[in-house]
N, C-alpha and C positions, 0 to 999 in steps of 0.2 A: 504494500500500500504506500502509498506516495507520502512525504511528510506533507504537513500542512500546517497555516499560522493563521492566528486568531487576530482578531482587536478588539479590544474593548473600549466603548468611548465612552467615559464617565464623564459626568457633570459634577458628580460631589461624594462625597462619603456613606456610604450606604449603611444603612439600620436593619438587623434582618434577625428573625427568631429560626431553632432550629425545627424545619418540618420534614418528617416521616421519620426524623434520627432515631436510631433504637434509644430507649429507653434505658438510661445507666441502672447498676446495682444499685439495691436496696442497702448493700452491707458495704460500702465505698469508703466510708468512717465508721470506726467499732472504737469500743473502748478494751482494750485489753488487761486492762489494769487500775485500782482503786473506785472505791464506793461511791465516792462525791464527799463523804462525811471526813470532816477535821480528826483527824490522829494520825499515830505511828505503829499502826495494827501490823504485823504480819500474818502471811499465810498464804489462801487461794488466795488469786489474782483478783477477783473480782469480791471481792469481801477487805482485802486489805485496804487500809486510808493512808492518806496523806498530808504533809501541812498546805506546801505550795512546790510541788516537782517543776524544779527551774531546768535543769541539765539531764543529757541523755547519751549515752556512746554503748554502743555494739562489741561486746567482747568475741574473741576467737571461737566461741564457742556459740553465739548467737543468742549470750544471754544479754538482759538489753542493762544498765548500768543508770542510775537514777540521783541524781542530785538533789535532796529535796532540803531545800533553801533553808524553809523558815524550821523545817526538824533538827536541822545540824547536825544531820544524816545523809551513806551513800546509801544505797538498795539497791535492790537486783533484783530483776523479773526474770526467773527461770525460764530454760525450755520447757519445762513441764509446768508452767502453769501458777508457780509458788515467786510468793514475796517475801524476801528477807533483807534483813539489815545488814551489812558489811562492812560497815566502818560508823562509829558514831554515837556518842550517849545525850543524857540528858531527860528530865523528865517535864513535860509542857509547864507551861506555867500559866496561873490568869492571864485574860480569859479565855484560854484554850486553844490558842491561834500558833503558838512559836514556843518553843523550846530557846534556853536560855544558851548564850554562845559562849564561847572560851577558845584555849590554844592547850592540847598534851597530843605529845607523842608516845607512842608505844602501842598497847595490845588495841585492833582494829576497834573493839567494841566495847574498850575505854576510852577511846581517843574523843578529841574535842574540836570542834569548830566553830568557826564565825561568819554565816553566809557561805557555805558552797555552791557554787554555781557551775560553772562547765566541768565537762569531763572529758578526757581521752584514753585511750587506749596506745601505750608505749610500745614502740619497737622488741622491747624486750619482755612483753605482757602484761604490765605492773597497769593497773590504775593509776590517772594524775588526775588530781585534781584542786581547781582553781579555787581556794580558800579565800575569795573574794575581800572580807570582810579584815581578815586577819592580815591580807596582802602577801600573801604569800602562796607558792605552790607547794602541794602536801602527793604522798604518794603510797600507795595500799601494796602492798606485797608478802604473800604467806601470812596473809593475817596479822600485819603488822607494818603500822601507818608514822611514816615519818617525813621531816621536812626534807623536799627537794629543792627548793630554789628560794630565796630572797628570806627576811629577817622576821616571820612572822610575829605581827605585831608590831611593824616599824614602815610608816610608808615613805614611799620616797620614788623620786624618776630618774633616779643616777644611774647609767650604764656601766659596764664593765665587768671584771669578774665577780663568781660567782659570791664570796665574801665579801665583797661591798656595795654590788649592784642592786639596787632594792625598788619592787614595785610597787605601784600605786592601790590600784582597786580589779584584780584580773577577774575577768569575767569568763575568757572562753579559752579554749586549747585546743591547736590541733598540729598533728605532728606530719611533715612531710616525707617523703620518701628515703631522702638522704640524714634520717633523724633528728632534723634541726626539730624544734618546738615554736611555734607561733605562739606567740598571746595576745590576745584583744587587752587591753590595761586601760580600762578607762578614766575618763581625764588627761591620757597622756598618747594615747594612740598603738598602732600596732609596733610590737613588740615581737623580738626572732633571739630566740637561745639555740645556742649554736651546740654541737657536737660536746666541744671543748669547754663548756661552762659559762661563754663570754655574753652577757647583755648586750643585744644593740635595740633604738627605737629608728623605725622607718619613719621616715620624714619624706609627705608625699609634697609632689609637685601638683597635683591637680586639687587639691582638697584638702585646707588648710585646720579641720575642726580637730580636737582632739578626742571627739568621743570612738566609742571604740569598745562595741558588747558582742558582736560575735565574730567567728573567725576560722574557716575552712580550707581544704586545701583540696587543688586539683594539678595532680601531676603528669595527666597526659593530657590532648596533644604536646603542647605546652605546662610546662609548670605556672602557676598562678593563686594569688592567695587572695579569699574573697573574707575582705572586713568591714563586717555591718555597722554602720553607723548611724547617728542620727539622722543626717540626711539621706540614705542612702548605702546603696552595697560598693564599695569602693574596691576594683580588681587590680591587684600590682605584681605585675610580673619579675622575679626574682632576677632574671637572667638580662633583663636589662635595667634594670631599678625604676622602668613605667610603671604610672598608675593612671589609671580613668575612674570615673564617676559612673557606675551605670544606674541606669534608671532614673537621672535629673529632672526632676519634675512629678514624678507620682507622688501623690500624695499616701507615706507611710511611713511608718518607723520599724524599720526593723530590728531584731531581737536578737536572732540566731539563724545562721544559715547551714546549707548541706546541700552536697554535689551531686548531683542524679548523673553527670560524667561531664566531659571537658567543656561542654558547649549551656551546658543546663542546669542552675539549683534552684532550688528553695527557700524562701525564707520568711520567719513566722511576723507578723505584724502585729505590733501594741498599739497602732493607732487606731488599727481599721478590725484589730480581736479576727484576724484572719490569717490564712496561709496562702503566698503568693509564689505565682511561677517566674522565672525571667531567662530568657536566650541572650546570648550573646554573640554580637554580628558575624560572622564569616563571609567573606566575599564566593558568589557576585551578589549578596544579601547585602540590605547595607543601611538595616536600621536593626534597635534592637527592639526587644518583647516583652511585655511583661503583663501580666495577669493575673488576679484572683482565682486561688484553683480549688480552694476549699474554703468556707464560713463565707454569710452574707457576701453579698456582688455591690457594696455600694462603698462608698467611705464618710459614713456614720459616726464613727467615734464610737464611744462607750454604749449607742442606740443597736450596735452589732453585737454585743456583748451576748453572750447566753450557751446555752449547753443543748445538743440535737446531736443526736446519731444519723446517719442513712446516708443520701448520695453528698457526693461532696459539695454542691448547690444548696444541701436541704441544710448540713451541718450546721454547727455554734459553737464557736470559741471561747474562753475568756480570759486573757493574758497568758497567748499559747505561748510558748519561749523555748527551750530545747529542740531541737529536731535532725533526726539521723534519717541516713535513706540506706534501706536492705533490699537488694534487687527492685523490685516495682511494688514497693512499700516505703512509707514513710512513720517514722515512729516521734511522735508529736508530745511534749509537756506540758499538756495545759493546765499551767499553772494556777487559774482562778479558780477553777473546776477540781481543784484535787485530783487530775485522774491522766493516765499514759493513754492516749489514742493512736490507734494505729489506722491509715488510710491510703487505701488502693491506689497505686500512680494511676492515670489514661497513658493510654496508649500514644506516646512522641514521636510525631513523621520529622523524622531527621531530616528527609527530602524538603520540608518548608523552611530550610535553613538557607536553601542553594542547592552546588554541585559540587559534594562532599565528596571522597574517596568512595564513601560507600554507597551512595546514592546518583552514579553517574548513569548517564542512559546508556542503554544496551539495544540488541535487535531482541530479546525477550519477551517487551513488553512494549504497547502502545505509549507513548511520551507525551505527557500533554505538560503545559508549561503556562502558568497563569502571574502573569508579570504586574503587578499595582502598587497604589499607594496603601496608605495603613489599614483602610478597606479589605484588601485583598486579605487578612488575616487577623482581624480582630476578633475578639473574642473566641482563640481558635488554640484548640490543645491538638489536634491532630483529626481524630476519628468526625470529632464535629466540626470541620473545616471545608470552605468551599471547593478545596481541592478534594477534599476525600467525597465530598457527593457528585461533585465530576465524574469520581472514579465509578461509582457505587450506580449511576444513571446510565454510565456507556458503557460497562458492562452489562447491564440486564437489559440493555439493547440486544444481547447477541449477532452486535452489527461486526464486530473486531474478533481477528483469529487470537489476540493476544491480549492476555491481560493488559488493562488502562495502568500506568501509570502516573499520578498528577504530583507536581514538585511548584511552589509556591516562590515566586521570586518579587520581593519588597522593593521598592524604588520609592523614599518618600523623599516627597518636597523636591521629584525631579518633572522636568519638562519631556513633553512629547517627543522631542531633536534628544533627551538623554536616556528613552526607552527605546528609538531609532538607534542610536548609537552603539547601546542593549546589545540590542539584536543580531547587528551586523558585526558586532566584536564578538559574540557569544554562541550563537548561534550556527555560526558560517562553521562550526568545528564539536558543538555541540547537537549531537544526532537528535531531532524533535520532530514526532506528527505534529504535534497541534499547539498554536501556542495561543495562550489569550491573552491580550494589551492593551493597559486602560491609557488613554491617552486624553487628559482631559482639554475639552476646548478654550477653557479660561486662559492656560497655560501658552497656548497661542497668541499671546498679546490680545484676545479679544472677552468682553465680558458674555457671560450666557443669557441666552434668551432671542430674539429674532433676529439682534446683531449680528449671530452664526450665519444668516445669511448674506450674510456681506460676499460679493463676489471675490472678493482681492481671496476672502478666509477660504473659501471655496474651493478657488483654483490651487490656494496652498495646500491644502487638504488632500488633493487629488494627485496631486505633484510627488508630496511625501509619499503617499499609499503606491506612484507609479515604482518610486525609488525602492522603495521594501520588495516589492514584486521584482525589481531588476536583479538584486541580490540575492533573494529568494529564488526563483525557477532556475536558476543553475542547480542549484541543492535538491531540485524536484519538491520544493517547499508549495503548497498551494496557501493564498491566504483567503481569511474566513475574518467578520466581522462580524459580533453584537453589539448592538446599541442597546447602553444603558442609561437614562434620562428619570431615575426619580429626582433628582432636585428638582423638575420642573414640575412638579406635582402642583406646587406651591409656592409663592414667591417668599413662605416663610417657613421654611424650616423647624423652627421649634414649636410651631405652629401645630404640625405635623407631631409631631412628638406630647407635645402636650395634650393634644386629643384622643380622646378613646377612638376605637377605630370605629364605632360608626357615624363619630361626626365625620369624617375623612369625606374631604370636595377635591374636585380638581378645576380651574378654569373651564367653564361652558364651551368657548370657542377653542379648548387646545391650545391654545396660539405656543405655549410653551414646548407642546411639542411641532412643531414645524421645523424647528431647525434641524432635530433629525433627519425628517423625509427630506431635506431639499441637499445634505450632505447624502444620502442615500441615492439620491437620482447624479449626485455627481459621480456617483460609482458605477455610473450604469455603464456596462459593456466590460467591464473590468472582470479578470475573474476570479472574484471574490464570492461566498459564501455570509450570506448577512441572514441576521434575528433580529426583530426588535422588542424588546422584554415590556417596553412602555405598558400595551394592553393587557399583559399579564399583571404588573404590578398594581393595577386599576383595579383589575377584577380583586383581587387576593386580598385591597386594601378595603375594599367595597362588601367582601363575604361577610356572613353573618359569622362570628365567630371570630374574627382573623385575629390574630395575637399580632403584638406591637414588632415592628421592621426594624424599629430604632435602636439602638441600647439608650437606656434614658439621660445618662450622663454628659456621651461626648459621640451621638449622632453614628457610629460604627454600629458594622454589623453585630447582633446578637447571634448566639446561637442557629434561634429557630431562621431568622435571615439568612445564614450561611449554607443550610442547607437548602433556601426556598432558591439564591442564588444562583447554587451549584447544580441545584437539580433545572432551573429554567436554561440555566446556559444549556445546558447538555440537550437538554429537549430539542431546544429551538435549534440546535445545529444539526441534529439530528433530522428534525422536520427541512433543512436548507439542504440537508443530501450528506451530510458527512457520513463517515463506516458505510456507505456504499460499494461495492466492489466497483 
């Protein structure tokens, strides 16, 4: 079958709920551990309590390891089911919230703390853990708990060896491949113990705050150490002494973070009482991701707060903080809750990243390539993405000998000349059927609405699409074009959004959409493959029933939009003659 290339011409950022997507589990979030109720009970997992489980780490054995702050206790959630204490005394005190803190070394379950908070799991097996309060690092081995690093009970932000270097407030640990020891030290910032006992503090270039509460590490592709801060998860790369700022602008505070692999972590939010996802750009990708993947979808504040089992949509947080990831599990401390929640990853198309090592195209599978601005992948984990109902529509076509393949490529805040560009650098050597390209008209120096008609816009219009096709048919590339026009629905947007769907109008006379048809008749004789989704989005918006297009916050698609998307693109090209022999 001949490759073939799509266009997509958006007018603006699409809102979209997900329809016909199967249905997640019911058990997405579970709690695997504590009651809800205030204490330091051991025993079954779900009978034992807790004060406020801040820290969490995965021992060799896959028992899960527990910080629980205000007890001044470690714990351990067995494999089999059991909760015990492991390091830690003290008996509660009024009114029944926290056990009283101190500093002794020696036998595990006399020992004493002041705030424990993170944990890690050493090179050599041993528990460390960040004695926050005490300022010090402490460490568990054969049942016998002593001080590893700095003057507990003496704060201080002086580097250097082990005897004199003393820290601040450590919150988190995590140790890298080459054994060095990371610390979050807050108030003073990330913090690297070296092999040989020596303190150093990273001093970033990008991001000047000293806070500094969680702190993970990811050693492949690259080495990289991801330190959650107030503002933000800030990633610095060892090997060159970079740092970047990711996620500038969400609104969150993160707590604790954890690596699902080189490209992808986790990390729990005290702002928003939620657990968020976030990617990290790889080219020819060239924004980055970030998302709500469990508790409330809004940023609420303390209005998110609350405790719910079931899919990761339905869940409730409240002051989650710890979080480790075990294959496609994440193991969560939700600390207001008193309780360890464990929750199902979804399924991560690495393919919406780019053209990774492992998701390069082949002759195997049909190639389809959906190229836009931050539309093309909002509110999108993978399965519920407008690439994945591409996928899931043109196969159950049984129009294609090979399975569809759909791979997601971001371009934000670029022009129509820099998805042209795209194309012809990427495309000319990347083997693709089908590509879809949003190219928005505004971005052509002209505003939307019947100005599109402008002839001067027209003939450019036609000019570009001659040039893509000149490049194209050498490669046996055929192109195809949907038109996508909901911003012209209404010349107000939030309008749209604020309304239930069935106040939902559109202009009597069209007139918003005309500049489609009269760019479409510039196409005539060309040979291109064209949809125009307009009548559908009418209909769908007009049904009795129809759930909201929008997400209500920032106008991108929602779920049930991604699949109504992904399933009309597919249609309608199908209806234009694609997967025809």
């Amino acid at each position: 079958m001949s490759a073939r290339f799509v266009l997509v011409l958006c007018a603006c950022a699409i809102g979209a709920v997900t329809v016909g997507a199967a249905a997640a589990a019911a058990t997405e979030v579970t709690t695997i551990a504590g009651s809800g109720v205030a204490g330091i009970a051991d025993g079954p997992a779900q009978q034992a309590t807790f004060l406020f489980p801040a820290g969490v780490a995965v021992g060799r054995d896959g028992s899960i390891y527990i910080s629980d702050l205000a007890a001044q206790r470690i714990r351990v959630l067995t494999p089999t089911g059991q909760v015990r204490t492991v390091a830690g005394s003290g008996s509660i005190e009024p009114p029944g919230f926290a056990v009283a803190p101190g500093y002794r070394d020696g036998p595990a379950l006399q020992a004493q703390f002041n705030g424990p908070e993170g944990l890690a799991v050493g090179p050599d097996g041993s528990l460390y853990i960040a004695d926050s309060y005490n300022a010090c690092i402490r460490k568990v081995l054969r049942g016998i708990v002593t001080t590893f690093f700095g003057k507990c009970g003496e704060r201080g932000v002086s580097d250097g060896a082990r005897m004199t270097a003393r820290l601040n407030r450590p919150r988190d640990l995590a140790f890298d491949a080459a054994g060095n020891l990371y610390i979050a030290d807050d108030s003073v910032g990330l913090r690297r113990l070296n092999k040989n006992g020596t303190l150093t503090t990273i001093h970033f270039k990008q991001y000047g705050d000293h806070s500094s509460y969680g702190v993970a590490v990811v050693d492949k592709p690259d080495p990289m150490i991801l330190d959650a801060t107030v503002d933000g998860v800030v990633a610095y790369y060892p090997a060159t002494s970079r740092d970047e700022m990711l996620g500038a602008g969400i609104s969150s505070m993160p707590s604790k973070v954890a690596a699902v692999d080189g490209r992808r972590f986790l990390f729990t939010d005290l702002l928003s009482h939620n657990v968020r996802y976030f990617r990290t750009p790889a080219l020819p990708f060239v924004g980055q991701f970030t998302r709500i993947i469990a508790g409330h979808a809004s940023e609420r504040g303390i209005d998110d707060a609350g405790f719910a089992n079931g899919t990761r949509a339905e869940s409730r947080f409240y002051d989650p903080m710890g979080i480790a990831v075990i294959g496609n599990r994440a193991i969560i401390a939700d600390g207001g809750n008193r309780r360890i929640r464990e929750m199902v990853l979804p399924h991560f198309r690495v393919n919406e990243t780019g053209f990774d090592e492992a998701n390069k195209t082949d002759d195997s599978h049909y190639e389809v390539a959906l190229v836009g601005a931050s539309w093309s992948f909002a509110e999108s984990l993978g399965d519920d993405s407008i690439c994945a109902q591409i996928e899931r529509t043109l196969d159950s076509s049984h129009r294609f000998s090979k399975p569809v393949r759909c791979h997601t490529i971001t371009i934000n805040g670029g022009s129509s000349q820099a998805m042209e560009d795209y194309i012809k650098n990427v495309f000319a050597y990347q083997r693709m059927d089908l590509v879809i390209l949003d190219a928005e008209p505004e971005l052509e120096g002209l505003p939307a609405g019947d100005t599109l008609q402008n002839a001067a816009f027209v003939q450019r219009f036609r000019s570009r699409m001659r040039q893509l096709l000149d490049v194209l048919t050498p490669l046996g590339t055929r192109l195809a074009l949907v038109w996508i026009y909901p911003a012209q629905l209404t010349s107000n947007a939030e309008w749209i959004i604020d309304k239930p769907a069935g106040e939902f109008r559109t202009f009597p006379d069209n007139s918003y959409h005309q500049p489609a048809m009269s760019l479409e008749k510039a196409l005539h004789g060309m040979p291109i493959l064209q949809y125009d989704i307009y009548a559908d989005m009418i209909t769908y918006q007009l049904s009795r029933g129809a759930g909201m297009l929008y997400h209500p916050d920032d106008q991108h698609p929602n779920p049930r939009g991604n699949a109504f998307l992904g399933d009309h693109f597919a249609r309608g090209l199908l209806a234009a003659g694609l997967g025809k022999k």
